[in-house]
DRENDO-1510 file (C-alpha; in Angstrom, 1 decimal, always signed):
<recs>
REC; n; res; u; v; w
REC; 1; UNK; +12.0; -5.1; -13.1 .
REC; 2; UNK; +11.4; -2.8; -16.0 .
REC; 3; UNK; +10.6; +0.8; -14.4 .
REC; 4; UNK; +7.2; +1.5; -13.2 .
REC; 5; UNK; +3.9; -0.6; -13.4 .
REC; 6; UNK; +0.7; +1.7; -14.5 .
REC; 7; UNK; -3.0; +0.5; -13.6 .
REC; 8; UNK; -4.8; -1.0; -16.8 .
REC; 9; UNK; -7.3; +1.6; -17.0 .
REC; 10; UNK; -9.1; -0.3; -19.3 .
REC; 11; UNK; -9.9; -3.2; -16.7 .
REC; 12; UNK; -12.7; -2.1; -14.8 .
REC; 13; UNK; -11.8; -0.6; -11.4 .
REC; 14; UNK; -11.6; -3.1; -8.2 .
REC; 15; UNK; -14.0; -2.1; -5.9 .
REC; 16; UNK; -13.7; -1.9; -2.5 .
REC; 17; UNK; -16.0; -0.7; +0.5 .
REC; 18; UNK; -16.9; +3.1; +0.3 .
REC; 19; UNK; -15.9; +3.1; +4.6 .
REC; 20; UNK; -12.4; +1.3; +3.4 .
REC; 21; UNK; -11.2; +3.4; +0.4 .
REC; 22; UNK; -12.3; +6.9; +3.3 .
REC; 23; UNK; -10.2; +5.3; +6.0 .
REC; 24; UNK; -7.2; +5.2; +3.4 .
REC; 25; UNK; -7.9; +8.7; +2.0 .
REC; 26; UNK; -8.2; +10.2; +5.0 .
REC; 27; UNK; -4.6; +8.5; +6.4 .
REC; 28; UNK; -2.8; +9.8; +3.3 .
REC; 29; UNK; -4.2; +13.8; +3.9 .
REC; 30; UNK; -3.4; +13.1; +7.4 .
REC; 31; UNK; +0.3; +12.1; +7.1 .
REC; 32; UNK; +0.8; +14.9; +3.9 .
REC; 33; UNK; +3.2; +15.5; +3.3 .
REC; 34; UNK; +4.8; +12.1; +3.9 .
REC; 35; UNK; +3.3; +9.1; +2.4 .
REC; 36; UNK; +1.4; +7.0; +4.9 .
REC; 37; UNK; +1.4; +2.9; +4.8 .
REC; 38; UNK; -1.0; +0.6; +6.5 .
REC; 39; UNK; -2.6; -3.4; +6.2 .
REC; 40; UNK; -5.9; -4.4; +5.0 .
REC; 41; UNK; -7.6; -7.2; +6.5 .
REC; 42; UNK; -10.0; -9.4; +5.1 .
REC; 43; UNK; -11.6; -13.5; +5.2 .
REC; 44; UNK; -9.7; -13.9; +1.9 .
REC; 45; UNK; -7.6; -12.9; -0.6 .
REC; 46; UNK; -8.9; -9.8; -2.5 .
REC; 47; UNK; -10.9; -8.8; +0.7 .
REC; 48; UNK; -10.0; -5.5; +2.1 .
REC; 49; UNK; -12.1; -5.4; +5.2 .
REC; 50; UNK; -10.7; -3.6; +7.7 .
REC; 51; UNK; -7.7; -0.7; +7.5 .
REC; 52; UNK; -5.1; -1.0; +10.3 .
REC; 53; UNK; -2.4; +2.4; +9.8 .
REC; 54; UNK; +0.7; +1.8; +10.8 .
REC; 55; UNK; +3.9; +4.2; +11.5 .
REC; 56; UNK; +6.2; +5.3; +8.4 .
REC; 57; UNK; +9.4; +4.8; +10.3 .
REC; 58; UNK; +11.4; +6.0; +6.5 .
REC; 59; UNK; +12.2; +9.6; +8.0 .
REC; 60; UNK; +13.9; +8.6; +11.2 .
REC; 61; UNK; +15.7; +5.8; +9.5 .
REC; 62; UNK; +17.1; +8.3; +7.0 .
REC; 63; UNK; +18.0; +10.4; +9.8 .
REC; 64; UNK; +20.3; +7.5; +11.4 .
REC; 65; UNK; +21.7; +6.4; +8.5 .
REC; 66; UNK; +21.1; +8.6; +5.1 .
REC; 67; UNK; +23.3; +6.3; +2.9 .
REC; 68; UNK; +21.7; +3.5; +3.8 .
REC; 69; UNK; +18.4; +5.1; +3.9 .
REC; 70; UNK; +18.7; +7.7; +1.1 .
REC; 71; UNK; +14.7; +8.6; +0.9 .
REC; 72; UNK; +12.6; +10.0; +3.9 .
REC; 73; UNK; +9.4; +9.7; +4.5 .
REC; 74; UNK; +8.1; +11.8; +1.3 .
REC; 75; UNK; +9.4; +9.8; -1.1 .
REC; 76; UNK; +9.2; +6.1; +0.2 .
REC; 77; UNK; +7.2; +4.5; +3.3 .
REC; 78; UNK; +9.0; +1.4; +6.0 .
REC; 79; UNK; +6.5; +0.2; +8.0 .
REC; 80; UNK; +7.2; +0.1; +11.8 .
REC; 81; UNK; +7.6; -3.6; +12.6 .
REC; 82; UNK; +5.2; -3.4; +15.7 .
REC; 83; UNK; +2.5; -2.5; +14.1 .
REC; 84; UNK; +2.5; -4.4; +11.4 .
REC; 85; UNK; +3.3; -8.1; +13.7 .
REC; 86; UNK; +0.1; -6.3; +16.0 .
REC; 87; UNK; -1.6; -6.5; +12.9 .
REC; 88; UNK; -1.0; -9.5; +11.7 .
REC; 89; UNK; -1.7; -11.2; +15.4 .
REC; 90; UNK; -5.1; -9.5; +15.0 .
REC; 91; UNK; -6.1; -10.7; +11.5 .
REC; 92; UNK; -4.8; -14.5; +12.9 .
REC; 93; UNK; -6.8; -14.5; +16.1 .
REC; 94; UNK; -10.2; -13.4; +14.3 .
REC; 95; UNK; -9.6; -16.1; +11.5 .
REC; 96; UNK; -8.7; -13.4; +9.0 .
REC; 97; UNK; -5.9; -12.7; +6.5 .
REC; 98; UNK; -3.8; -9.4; +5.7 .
REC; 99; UNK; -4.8; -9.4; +2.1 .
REC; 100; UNK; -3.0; -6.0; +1.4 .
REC; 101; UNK; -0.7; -3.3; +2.0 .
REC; 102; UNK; -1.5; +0.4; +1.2 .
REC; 103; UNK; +0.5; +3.3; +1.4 .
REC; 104; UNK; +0.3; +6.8; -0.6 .
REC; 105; UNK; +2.2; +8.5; -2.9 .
REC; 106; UNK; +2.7; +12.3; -2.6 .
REC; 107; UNK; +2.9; +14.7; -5.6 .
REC; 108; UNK; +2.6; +11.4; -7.8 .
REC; 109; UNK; +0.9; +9.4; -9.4 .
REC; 110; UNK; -0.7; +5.9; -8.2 .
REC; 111; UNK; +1.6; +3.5; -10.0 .
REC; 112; UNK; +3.7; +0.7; -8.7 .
REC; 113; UNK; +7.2; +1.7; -8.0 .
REC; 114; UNK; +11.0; -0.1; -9.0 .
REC; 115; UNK; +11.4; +0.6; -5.3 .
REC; 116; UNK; +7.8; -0.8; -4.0 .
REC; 117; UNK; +8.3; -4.1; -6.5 .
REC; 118; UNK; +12.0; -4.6; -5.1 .
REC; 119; UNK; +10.1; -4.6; -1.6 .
REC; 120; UNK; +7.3; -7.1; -2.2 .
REC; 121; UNK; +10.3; -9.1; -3.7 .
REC; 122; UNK; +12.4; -9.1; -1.0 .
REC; 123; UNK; +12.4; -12.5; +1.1 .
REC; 124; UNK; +12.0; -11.1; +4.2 .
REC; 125; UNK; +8.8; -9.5; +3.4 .
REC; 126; UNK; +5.9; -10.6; +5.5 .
REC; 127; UNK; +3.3; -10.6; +3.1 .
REC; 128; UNK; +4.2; -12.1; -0.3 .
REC; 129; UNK; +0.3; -12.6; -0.6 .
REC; 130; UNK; -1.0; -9.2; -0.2 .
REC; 131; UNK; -2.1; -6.7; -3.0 .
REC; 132; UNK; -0.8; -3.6; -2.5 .
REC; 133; UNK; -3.3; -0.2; -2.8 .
REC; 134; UNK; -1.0; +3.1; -4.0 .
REC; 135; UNK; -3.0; +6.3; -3.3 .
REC; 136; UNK; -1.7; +9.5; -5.4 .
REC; 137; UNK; -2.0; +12.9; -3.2 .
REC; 138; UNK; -1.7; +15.9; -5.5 .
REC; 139; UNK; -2.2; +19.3; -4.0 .
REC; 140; UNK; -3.6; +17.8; -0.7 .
REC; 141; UNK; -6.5; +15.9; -2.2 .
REC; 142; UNK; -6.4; +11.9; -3.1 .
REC; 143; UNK; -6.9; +11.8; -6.7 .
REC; 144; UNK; -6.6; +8.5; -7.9 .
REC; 145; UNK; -5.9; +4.8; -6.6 .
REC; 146; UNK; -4.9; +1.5; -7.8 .
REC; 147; UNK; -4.4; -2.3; -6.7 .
REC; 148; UNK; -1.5; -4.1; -7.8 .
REC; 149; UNK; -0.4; -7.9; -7.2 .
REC; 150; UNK; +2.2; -10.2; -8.2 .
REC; 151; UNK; +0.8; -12.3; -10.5 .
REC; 152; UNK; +2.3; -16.4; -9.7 .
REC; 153; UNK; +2.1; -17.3; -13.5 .
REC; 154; UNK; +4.0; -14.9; -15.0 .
REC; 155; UNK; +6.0; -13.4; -12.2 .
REC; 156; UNK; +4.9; -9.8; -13.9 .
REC; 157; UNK; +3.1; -7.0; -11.5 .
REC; 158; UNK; -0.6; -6.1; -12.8 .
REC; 159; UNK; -2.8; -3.6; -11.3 .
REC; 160; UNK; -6.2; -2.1; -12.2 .
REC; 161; UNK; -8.1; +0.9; -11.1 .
REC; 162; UNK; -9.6; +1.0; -7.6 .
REC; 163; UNK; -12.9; +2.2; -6.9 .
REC; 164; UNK; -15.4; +2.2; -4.0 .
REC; 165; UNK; -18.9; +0.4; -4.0 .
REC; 166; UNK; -21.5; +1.9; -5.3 .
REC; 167; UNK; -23.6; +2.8; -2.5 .
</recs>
């Protein structure tokens, strides 16, 4: 892991459904000035067709334990477990996949994280699939966002711009 991972801006965007990229905006201004996190559910990979939030639990775990939690929840997200396995039952019982995770990034940028690569790397992560949406909040207003995946041939993070359907 070599620092952070930036969108190739000179890919065209990933677009997504207008109602999708909203429901993700308006989760990030709602949780300001923490960073939300959340699943996206689709029929396949690269499908985000449904937004399910879920709790940032990083704050009260920082509280219990700062030294093993040394970030709250405006600097790093931990999704609460029962929502995201509610989630996951939900996408299995209507034949569906999570296909990504999303969470928001406040006062920075929309880039892919050493800490947010280390997660998706971590073996115990329950969705080595899933591309993962980053949402930068700058002065209370979403200004950019990005996809990123792992990418199984090289092993490298990629990500491109991400932009909703024209309508």
């Amino acid at each position: 892991m070599k620092g952070r991972i930036h969108a190739t801006r000179d890919l065209p965007p990933r677009v997504v459904p207008i109602r999708v990229l909203n429901e993700m905006r308006g989760h990030a201004l709602e949780t300001h000035p923490e960073e939300c996190c959340g699943l996206l559910v689709g029929p396949a990979p690269g499908r985000f067709e449904e937004v399910h939030r879920c709790r940032n639990e990083m704050t009260r775990l920082h509280r219990q334990d700062p030294v093993t939690w040394p970030r709250d929840g405006r600097q790093a997200f931990h999704m609460n477990e029962i929502d995201y396995q509610r989630v996951e039952r939900h996408a299995d019982e209507g034949g569906q996949h999570v296909t990504g995770v999303y969470h928001s990034h406040v006062d920075a940028a929309a880039y892919f994280s050493e800490v947010d690569q280390a997660f998706v790397r971590d073996p115990l992560f329950p969705f080595p699939a899933a591309e993962h949406v980053v949402l930068a909040v700058l002065e209370r207003k979403v200004v950019d966002a990005a996809v990123f995946w792992l990418d199984p041939r090289t092993g490298r993070f990629e990500g491109r711009p991400l932009a909703p359907e024209a309508a």
